[in-house]
N, C-alpha and C positions, 0 to 999 in steps of 0.2 A: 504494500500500500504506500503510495506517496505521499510525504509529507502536506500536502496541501491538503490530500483528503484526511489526514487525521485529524490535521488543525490548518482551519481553512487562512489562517492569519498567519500560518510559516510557508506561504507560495514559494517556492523555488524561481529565485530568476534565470537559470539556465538548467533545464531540466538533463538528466544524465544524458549523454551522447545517443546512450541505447536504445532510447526512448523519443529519440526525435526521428519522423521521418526523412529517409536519405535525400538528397538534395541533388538531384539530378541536373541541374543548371553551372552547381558550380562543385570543381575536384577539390574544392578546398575545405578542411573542416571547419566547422563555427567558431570555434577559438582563432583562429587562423584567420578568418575573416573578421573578426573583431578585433586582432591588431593589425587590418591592416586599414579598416575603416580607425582606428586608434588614434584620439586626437586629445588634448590637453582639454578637462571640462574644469572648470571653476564654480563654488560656490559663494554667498557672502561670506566675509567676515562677520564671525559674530560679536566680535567684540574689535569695532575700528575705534582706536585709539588709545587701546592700553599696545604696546611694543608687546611682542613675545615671541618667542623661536618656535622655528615646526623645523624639527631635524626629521629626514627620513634615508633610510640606507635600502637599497638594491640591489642586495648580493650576487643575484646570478645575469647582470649583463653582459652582454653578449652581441659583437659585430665582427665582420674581416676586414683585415689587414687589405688596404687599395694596392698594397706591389706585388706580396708574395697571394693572398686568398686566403690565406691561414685564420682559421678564428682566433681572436683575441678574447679574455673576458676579464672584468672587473669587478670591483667593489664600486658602484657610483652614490656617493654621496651627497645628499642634497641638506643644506640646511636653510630658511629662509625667515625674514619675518614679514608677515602678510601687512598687506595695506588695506586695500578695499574686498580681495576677491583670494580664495585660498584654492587651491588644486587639489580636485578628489581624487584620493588615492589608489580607485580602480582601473579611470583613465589614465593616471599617472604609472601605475603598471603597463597596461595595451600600448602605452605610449613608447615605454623603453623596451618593449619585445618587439619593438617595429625596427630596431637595429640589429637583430639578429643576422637579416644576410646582408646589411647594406654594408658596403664598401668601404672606410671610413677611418681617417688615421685617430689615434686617440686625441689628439690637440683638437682635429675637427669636431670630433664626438661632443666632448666635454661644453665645446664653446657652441655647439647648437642646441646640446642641452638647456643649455644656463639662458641664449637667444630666448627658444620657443617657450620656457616658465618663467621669463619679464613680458615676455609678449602677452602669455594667456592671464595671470594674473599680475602684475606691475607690484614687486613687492618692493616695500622701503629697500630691503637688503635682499642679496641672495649670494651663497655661495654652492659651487658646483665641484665636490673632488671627487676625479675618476684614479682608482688603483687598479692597478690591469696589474693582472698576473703575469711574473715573472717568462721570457720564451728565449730560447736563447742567449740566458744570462741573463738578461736585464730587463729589470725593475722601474717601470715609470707611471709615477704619479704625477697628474695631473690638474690643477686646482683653477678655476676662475673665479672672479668676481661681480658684482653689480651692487651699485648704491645708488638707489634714487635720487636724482640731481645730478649723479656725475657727467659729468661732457665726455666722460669715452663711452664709446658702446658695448 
């Protein structure tokens, strides 16, 4: 019996794979099409005007390497403080599985990260560190920034 039928108030919003019919239109499974429709959604702030941090970690991202193909993965670290509008954290998942296959050196990574979460919510602060895992000997971490007001981009 499904949750919804026990208790009509715990609806599943993605019901198990097995239970949905096959999708003859498209080879892709629904997770897979969810990050690749996967875009930054924002809610209010609930409390605009007290400062506070929203740190959140990523542990399992994951893109290739633009020379050799090789996957690369990291630790990406987001810390921020919200202004007007905060990033939910399911699109914010979809969001960072959508570099799985893209092509993408870590510096690029990091810095369109840190881009598309000032773009989607405009926070006073934000900080973006990517730790990729060691390949070949070396260890690069990678950190950007954003403060609202500043003159760089």
């Amino acid at each position: 019996m499904s949750l919804s039928r026990q208790n009509p108030n715990l609806a599943l919003e993605n019901p198990a794979p097995e239970s949905q019919p096959p999708d003859t239109e498209s080879p892709l499974k629904y997770g897979e099409r969810r990050i690749l429709e996967g875009k930054l959604i924002t809610f209010p702030n609930p409390r605009v005007g007290r400062p506070y941090t929203i740190h959140i970690t990523l542990p399992e991202f994951t893109c290739k390497c633009p020379f050799s193909g090789y996957p690369d993965f990291a630790t990406i670290d987001l810390t921020y403080i919200p202004h007007e509008r905060v990033v939910e954290l399911k699109a914010l998942k979809l969001y960072i599985n959508s570099y799985r296959d893209r092509y993408i050196s870590h510096e690029e990574a990091v810095n369109q990260i840190l881009d598309d979460v000032v773009a989607a919510c405009d926070p006073l602060e934000a900080t973006i560190k990517g730790d990729f895992a060691p390949r070949g000997n070396v260890h690069t971490v990678i950190e950007a920034k954003h403060c609202k007001g500043d003159p760089t981009p």
